[in-house]
N, CA and C atoms as a LAMMPS dump frame, in Angstrom:
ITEM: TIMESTEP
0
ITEM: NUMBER OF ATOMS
552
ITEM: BOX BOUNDS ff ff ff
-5.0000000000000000e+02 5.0000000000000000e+02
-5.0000000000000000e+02 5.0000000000000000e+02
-5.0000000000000000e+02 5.0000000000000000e+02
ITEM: ATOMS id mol type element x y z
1 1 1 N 248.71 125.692 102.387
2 1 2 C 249.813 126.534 102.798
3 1 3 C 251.153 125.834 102.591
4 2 1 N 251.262 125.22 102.09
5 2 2 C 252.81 124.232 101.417
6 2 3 C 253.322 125.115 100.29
7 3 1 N 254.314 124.917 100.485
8 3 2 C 255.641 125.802 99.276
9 3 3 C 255.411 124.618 98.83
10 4 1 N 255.874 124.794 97.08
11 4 2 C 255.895 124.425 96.089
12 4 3 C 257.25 123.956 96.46
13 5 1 N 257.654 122.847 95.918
14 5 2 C 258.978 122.153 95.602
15 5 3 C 259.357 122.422 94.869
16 6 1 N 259.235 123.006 93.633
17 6 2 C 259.517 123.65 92.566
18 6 3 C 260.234 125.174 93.013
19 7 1 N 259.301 125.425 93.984
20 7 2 C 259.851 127.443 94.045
21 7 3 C 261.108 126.8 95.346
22 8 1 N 261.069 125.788 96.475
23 8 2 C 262.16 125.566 96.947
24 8 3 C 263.539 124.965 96.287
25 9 1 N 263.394 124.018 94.953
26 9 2 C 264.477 123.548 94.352
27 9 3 C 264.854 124.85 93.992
28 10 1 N 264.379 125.513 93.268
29 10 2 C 264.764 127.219 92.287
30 10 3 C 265.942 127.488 93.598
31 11 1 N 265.32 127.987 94.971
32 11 2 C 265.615 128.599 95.726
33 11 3 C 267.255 128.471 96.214
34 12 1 N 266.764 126.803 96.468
35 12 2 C 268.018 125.933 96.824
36 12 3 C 269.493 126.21 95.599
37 13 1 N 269.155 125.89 94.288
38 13 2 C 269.756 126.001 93.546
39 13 3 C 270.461 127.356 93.14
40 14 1 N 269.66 128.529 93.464
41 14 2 C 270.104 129.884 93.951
42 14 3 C 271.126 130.159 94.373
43 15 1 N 270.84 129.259 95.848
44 15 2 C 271.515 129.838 96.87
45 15 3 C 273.027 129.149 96.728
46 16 1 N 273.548 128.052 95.402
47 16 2 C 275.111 127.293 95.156
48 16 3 C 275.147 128.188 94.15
49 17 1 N 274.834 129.124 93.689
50 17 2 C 275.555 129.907 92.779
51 17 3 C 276.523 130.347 93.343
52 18 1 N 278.007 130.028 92.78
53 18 2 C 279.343 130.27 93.357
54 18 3 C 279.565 131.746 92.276
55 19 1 N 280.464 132.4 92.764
56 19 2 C 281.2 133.753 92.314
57 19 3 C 281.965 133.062 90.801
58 20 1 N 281.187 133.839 90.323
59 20 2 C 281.898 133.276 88.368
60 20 3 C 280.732 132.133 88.16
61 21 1 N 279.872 132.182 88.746
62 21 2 C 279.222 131.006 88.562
63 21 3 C 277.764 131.388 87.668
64 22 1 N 276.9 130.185 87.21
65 22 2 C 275.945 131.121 86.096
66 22 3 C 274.697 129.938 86.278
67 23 1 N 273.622 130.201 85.805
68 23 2 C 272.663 129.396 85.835
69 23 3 C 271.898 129.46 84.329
70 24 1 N 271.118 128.627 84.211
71 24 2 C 270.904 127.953 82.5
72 24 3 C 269.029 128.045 83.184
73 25 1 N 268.16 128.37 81.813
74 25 2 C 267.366 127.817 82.293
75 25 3 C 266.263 126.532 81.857
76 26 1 N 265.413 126.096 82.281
77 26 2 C 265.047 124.991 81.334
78 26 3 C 263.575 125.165 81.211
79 27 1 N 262.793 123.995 80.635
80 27 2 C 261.644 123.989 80.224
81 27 3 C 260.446 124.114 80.935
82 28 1 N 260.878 123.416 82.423
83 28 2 C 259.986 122.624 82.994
84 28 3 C 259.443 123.816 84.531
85 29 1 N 260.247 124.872 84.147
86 29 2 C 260.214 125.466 85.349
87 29 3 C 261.142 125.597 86.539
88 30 1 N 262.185 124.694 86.313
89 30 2 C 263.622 124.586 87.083
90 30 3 C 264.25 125.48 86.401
91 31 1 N 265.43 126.011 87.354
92 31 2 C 266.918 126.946 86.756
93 31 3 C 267.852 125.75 87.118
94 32 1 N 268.838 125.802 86.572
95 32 2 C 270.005 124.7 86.753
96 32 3 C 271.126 125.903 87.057
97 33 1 N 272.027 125.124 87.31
98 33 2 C 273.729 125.946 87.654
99 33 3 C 274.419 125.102 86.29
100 34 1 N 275.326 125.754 85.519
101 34 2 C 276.102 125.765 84.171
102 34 3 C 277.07 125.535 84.834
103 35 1 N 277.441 124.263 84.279
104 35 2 C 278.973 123.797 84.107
105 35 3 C 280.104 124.388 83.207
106 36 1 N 281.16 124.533 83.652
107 36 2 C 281.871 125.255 82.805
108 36 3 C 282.594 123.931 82.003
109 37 1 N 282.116 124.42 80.532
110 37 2 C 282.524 123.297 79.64
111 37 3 C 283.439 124.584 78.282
112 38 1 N 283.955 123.894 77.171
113 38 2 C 284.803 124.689 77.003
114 38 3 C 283.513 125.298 75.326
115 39 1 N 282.39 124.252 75.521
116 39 2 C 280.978 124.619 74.523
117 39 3 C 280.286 125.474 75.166
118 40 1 N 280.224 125.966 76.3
119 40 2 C 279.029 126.489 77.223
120 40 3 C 278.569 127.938 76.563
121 41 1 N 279.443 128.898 76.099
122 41 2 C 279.022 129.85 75.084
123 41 3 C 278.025 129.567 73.99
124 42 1 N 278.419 128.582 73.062
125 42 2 C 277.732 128.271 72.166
126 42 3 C 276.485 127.522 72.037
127 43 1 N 276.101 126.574 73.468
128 43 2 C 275.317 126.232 74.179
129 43 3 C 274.407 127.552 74.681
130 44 1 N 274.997 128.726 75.177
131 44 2 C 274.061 129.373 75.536
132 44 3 C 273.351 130.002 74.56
133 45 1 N 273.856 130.139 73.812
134 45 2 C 273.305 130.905 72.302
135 45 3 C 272.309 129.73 71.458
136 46 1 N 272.7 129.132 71.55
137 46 2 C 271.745 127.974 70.648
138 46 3 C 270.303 127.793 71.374
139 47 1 N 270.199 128.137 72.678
140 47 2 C 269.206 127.757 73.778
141 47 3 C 269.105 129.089 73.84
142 48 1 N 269.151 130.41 73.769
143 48 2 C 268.667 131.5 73.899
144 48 3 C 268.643 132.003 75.552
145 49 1 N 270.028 131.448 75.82
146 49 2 C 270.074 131.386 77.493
147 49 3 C 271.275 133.016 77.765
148 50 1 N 270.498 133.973 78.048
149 50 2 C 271.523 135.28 78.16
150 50 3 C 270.91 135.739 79.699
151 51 1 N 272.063 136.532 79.493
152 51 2 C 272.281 137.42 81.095
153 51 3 C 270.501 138.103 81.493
154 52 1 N 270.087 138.425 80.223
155 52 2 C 268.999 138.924 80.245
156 52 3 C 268.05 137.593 81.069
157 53 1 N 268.089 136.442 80.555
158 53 2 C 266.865 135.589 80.987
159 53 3 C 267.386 135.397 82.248
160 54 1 N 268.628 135.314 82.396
161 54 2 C 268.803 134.98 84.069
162 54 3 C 268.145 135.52 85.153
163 55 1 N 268.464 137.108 84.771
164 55 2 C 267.484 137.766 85.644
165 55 3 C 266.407 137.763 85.636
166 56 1 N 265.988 137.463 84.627
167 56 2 C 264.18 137.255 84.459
168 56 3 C 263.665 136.631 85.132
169 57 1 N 264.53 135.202 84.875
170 57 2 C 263.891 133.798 85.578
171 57 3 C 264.702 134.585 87.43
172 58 1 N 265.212 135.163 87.418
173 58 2 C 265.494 134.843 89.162
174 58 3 C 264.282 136.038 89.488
175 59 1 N 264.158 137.088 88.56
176 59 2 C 263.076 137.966 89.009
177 59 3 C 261.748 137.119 89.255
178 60 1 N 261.772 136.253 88.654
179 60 2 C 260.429 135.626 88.812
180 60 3 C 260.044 134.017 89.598
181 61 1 N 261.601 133.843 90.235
182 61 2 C 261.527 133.231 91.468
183 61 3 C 261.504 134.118 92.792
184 62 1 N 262.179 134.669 92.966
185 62 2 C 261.719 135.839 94.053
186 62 3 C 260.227 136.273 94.356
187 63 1 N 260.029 136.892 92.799
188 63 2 C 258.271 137.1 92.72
189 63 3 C 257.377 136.345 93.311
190 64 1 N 257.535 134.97 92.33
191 64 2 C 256.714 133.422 93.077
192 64 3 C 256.894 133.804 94.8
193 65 1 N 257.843 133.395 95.556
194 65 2 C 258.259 133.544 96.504
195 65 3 C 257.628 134.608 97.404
196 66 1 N 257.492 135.89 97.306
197 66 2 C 256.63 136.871 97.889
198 66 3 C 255.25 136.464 97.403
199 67 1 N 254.177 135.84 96.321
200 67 2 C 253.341 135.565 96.208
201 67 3 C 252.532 134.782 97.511
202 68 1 N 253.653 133.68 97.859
203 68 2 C 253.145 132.421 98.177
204 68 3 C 253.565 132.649 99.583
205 69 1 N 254.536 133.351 99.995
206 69 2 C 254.55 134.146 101.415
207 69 3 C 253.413 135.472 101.51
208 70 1 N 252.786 135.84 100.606
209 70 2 C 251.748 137.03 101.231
210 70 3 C 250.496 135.91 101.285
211 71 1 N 250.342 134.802 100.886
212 71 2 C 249.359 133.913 100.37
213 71 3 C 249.185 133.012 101.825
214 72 1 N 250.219 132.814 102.343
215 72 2 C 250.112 132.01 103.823
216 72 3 C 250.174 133.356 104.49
217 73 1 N 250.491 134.394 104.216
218 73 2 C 250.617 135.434 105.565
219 73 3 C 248.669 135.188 106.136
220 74 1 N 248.324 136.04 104.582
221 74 2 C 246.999 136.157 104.298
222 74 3 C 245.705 135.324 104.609
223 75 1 N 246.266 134.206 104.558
224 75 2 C 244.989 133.082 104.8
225 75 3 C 244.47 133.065 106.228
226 76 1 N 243.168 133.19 105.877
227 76 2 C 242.301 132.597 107.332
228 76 3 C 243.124 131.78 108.323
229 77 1 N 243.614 130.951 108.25
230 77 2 C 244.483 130.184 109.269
231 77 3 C 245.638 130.933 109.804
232 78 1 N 246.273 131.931 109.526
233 78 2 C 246.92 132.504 110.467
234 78 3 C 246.176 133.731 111.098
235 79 1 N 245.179 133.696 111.362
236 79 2 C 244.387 134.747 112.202
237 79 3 C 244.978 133.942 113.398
238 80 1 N 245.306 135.017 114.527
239 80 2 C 245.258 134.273 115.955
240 80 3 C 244.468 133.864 116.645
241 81 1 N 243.096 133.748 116.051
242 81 2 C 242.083 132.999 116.571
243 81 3 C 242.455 131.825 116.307
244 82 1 N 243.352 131.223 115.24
245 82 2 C 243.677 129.922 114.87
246 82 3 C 244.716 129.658 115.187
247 83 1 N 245.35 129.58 116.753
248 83 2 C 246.866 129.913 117.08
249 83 3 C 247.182 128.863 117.329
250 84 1 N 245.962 128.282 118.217
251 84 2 C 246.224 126.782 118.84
252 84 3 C 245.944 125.278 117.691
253 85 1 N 245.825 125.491 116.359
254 85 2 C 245.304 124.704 115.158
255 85 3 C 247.219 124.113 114.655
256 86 1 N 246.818 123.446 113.998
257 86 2 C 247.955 122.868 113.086
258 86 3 C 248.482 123.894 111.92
259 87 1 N 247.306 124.208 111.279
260 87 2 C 247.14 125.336 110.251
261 87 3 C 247.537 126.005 110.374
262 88 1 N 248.118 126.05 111.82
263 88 2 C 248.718 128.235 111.913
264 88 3 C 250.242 127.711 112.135
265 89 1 N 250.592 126.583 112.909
266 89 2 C 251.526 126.247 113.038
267 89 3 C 252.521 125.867 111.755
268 90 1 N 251.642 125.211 110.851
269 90 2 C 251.94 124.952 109.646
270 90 3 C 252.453 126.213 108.803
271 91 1 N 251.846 127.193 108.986
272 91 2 C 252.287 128.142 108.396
273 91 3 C 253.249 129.226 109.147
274 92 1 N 253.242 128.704 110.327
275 92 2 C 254.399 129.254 110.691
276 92 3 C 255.851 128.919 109.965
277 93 1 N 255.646 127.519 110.37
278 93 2 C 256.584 126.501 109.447
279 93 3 C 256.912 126.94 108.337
280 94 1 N 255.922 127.043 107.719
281 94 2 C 256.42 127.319 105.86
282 94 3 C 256.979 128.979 105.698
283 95 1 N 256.454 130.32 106.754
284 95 2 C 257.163 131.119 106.721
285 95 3 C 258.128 130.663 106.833
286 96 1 N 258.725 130.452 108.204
287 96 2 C 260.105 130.413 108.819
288 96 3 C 260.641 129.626 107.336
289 97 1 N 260.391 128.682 106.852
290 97 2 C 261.343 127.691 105.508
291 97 3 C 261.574 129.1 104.356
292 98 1 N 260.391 129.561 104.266
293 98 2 C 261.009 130.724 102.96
294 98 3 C 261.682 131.32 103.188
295 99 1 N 261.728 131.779 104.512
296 99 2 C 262.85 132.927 105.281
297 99 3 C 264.389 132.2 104.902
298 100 1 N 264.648 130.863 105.331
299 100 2 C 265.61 130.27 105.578
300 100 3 C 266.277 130.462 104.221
301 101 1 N 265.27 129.811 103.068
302 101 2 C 266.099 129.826 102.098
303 101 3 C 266.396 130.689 101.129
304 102 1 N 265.312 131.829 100.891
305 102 2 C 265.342 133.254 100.68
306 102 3 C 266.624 133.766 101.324
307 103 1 N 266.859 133.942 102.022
308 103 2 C 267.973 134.188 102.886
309 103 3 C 269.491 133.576 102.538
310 104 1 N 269.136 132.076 101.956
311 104 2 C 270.243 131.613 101.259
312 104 3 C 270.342 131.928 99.994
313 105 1 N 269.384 131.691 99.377
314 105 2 C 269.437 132.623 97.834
315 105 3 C 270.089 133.669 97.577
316 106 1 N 269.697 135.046 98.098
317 106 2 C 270.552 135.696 98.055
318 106 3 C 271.567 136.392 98.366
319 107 1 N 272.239 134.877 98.799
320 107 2 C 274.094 134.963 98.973
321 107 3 C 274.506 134.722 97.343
322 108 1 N 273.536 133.871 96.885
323 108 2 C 273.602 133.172 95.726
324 108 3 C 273.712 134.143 94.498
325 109 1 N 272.414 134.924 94.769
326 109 2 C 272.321 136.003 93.809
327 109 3 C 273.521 137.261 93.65
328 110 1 N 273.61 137.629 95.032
329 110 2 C 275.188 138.398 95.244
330 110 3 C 276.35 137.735 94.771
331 111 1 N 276.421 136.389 95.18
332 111 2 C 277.643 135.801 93.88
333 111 3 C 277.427 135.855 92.471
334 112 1 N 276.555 135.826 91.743
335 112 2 C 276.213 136.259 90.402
336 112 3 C 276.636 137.328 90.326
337 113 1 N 276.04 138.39 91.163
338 113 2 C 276.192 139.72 90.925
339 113 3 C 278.015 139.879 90.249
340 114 1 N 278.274 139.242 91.282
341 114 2 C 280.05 139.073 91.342
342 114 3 C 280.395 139.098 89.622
343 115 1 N 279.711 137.757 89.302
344 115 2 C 279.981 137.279 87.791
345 115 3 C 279.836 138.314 87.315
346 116 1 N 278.898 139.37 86.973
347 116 2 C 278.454 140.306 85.934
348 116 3 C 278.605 141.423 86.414
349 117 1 N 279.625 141.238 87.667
350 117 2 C 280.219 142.873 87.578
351 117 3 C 280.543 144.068 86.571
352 118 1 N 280.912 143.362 85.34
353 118 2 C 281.297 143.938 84.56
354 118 3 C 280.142 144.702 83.515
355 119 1 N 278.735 144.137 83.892
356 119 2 C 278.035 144.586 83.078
357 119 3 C 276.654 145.516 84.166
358 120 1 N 277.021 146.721 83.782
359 120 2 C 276.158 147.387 84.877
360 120 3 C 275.017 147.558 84.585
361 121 1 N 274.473 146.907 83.804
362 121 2 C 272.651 146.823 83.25
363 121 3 C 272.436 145.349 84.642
364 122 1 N 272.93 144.387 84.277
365 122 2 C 273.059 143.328 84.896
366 122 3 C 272.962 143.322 86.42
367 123 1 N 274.099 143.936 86.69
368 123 2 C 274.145 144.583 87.935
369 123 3 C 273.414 145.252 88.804
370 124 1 N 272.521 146.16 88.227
371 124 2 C 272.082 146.994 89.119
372 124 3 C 270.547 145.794 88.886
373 125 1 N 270.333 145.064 87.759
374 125 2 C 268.984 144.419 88.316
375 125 3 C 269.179 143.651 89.095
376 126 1 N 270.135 143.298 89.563
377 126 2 C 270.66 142.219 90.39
378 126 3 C 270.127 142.573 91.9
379 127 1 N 271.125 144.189 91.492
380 127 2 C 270.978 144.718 93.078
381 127 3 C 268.912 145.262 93.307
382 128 1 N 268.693 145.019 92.728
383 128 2 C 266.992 145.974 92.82
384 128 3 C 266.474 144.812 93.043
385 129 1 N 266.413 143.581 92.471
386 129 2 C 266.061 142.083 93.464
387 129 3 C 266.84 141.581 94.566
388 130 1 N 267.886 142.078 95.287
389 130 2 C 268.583 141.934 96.229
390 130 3 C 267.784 142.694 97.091
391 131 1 N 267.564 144.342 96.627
392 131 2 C 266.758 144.978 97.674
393 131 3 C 265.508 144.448 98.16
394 132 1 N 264.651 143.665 96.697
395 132 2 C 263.457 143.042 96.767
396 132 3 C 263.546 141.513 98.022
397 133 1 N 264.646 141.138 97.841
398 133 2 C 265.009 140.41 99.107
399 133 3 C 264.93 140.587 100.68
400 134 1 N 265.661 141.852 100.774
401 134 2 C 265.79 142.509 101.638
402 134 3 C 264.63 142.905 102.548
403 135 1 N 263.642 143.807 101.72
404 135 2 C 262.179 144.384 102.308
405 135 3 C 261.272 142.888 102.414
406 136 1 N 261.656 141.816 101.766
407 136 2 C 260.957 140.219 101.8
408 136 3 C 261.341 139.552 103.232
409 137 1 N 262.681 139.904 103.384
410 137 2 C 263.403 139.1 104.84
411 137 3 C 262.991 140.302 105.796
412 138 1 N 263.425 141.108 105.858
413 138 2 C 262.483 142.3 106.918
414 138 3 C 260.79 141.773 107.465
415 139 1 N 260.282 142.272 106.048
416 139 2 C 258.775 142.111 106.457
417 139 3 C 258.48 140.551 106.858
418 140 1 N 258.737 139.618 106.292
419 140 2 C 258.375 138.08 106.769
420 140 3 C 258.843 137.535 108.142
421 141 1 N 260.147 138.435 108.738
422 141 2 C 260.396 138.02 110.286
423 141 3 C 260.027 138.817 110.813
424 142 1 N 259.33 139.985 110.495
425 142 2 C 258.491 140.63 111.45
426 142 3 C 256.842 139.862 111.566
427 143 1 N 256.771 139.367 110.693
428 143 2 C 255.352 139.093 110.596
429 143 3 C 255.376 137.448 111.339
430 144 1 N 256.228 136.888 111.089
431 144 2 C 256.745 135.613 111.846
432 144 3 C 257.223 135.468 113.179
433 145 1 N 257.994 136.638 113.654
434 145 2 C 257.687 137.089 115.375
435 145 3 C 256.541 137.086 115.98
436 146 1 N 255.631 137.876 114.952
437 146 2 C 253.891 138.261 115.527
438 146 3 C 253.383 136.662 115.713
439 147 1 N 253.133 136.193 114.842
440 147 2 C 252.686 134.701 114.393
441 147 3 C 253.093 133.782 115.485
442 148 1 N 254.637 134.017 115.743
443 148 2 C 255.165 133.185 116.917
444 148 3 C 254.904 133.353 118.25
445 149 1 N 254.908 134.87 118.616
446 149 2 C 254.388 134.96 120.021
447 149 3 C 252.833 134.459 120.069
448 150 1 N 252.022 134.022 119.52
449 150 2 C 251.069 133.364 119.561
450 150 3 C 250.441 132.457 119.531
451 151 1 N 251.976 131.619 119.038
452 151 2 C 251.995 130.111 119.661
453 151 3 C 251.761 129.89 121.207
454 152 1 N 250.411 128.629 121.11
455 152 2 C 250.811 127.957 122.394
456 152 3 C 251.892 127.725 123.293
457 153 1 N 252.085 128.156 124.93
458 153 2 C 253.265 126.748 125.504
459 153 3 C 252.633 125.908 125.211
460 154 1 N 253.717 124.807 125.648
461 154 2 C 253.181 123.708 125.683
462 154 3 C 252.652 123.834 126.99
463 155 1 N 253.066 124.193 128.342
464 155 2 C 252.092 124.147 129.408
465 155 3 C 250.888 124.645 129.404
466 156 1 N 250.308 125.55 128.285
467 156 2 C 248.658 125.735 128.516
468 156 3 C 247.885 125.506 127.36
469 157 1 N 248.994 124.304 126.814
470 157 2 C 247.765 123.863 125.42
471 157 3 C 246.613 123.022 125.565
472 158 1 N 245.245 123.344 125.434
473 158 2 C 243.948 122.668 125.702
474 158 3 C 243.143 122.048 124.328
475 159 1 N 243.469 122.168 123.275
476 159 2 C 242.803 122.782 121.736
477 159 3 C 243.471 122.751 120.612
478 160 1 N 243.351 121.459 120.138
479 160 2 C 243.376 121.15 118.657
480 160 3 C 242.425 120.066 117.87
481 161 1 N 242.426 120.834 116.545
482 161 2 C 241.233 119.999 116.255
483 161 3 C 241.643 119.051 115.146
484 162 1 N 242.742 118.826 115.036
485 162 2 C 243.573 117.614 114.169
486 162 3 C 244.116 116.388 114.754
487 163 1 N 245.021 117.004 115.852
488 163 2 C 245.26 115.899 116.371
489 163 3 C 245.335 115.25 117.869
490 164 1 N 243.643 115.292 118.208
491 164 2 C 243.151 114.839 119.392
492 164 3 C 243.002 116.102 120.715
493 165 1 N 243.622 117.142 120.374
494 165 2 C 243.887 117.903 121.629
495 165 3 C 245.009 118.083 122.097
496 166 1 N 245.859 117.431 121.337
497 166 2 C 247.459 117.636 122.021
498 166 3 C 248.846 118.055 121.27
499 167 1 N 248.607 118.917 121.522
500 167 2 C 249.674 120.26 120.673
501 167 3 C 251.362 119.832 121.867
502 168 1 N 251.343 119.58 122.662
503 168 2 C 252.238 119.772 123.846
504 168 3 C 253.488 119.674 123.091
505 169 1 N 253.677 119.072 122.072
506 169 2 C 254.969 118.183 121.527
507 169 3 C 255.595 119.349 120.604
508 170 1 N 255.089 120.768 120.205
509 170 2 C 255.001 121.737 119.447
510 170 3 C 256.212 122.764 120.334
511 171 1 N 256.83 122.878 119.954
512 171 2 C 257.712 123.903 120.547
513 171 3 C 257.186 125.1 119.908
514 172 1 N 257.048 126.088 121.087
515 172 2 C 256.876 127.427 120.67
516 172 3 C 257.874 128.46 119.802
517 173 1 N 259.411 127.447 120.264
518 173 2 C 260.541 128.576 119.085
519 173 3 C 261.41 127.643 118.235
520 174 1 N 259.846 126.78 117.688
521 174 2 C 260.512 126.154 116.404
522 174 3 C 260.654 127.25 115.471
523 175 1 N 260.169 128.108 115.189
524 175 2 C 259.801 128.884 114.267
525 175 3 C 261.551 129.926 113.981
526 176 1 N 261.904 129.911 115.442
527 176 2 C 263.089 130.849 115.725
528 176 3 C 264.354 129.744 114.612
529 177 1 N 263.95 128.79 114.656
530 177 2 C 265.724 127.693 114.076
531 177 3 C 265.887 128.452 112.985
532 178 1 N 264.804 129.09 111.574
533 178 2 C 264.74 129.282 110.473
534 178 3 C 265.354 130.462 110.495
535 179 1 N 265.458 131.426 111.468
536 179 2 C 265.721 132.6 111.368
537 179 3 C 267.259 133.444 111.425
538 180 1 N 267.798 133.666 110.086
539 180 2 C 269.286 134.527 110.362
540 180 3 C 269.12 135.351 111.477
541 181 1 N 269.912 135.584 112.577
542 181 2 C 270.206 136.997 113.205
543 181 3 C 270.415 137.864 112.63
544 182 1 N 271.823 137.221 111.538
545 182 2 C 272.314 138.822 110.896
546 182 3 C 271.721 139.505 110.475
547 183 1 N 271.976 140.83 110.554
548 183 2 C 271.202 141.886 109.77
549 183 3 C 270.823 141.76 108.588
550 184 1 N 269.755 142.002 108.217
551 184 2 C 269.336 141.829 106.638
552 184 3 C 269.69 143.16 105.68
């Protein structure tokens, strides 16, 4: 139940996309943020780096992202039979982290949007993975409320099978730090 460091760098890197700002992508599975150099046009063309792949590659960090959040929703270890385990806690954890930075992303992605105002193909895919954001941050803090009220207190923890029996040190609204208020 661990996020990929890979789908959190993407995420992270998302979420500094400044207004006028653009991202490049590369080989390895990373997106980078583009420096504004006075070659960066001709750079993008030589590398086959267009408005088109941007969205691709962010369509398909988002994607990753709902994969690997229905993938910990889903697993045996968050049944609440497994409330009092590490495993559930753990995946509480890794919800609440996608939430956090999902959530920062697309501030990121809405500043792009900014950039390619001008091009309303661009735009509106922008906005249809923004929405895809949206129903992602909805459904994952609803499902992460459920998950959380089913944390142990610490006053009636009896039961773990990792580390000795003693959960006590586990705050029940760690899970809450990850979570925007604002409306999604």
């Amino acid at each position: 139940m661990i996020v990929s460091d890979k789908l959190l760098i993407n995420l992270k890197i998302l979420s500094k996309i400044q207004k006028n700002g653009r991202i490049a992508r590369s080989y390895d599975g990373m997106i980078s943020l583009e420096s504004e150099t006075y070659y960066q046009p001709i750079k993008r063309f030589l590398s086959s780096d267009s408005r088109k792949q941007a969205v691709f590659e962010i369509n398909s960090i988002i994607t990753e992202c709902v994969d690997v959040s229905t993938n910990i929703i889903n697993s045996k270890h968050m049944n609440v039979l497994y409330a009092q385990t590490d495993e559930f806690f753990k995946g509480c954890e890794s919800i609440a982290l996608i939430l956090s930075e999902l959530q920062s992303a697309k501030i990121g992605i809405e500043n792009l949007k900014f950039t390619y105002q001008s091009d309303p193909n661009v735009s509106s895919q922008l906005d249809i993975i923004i929405l895809k954001i949206n129903g992602t941050l909805k459904d994952l803090t609803q499902k992460l409320n459920f998950f959380q009220s089913h944390l142990p207190s610490s006053n009636n923890v009896s039961n773990s099978s990792n580390n000795g029996g003693n959960n006590s040190n586990i705050p029940t609204d760690l899970c809450d730090i990850y979570i925007d208020s604002s409306p999604i």
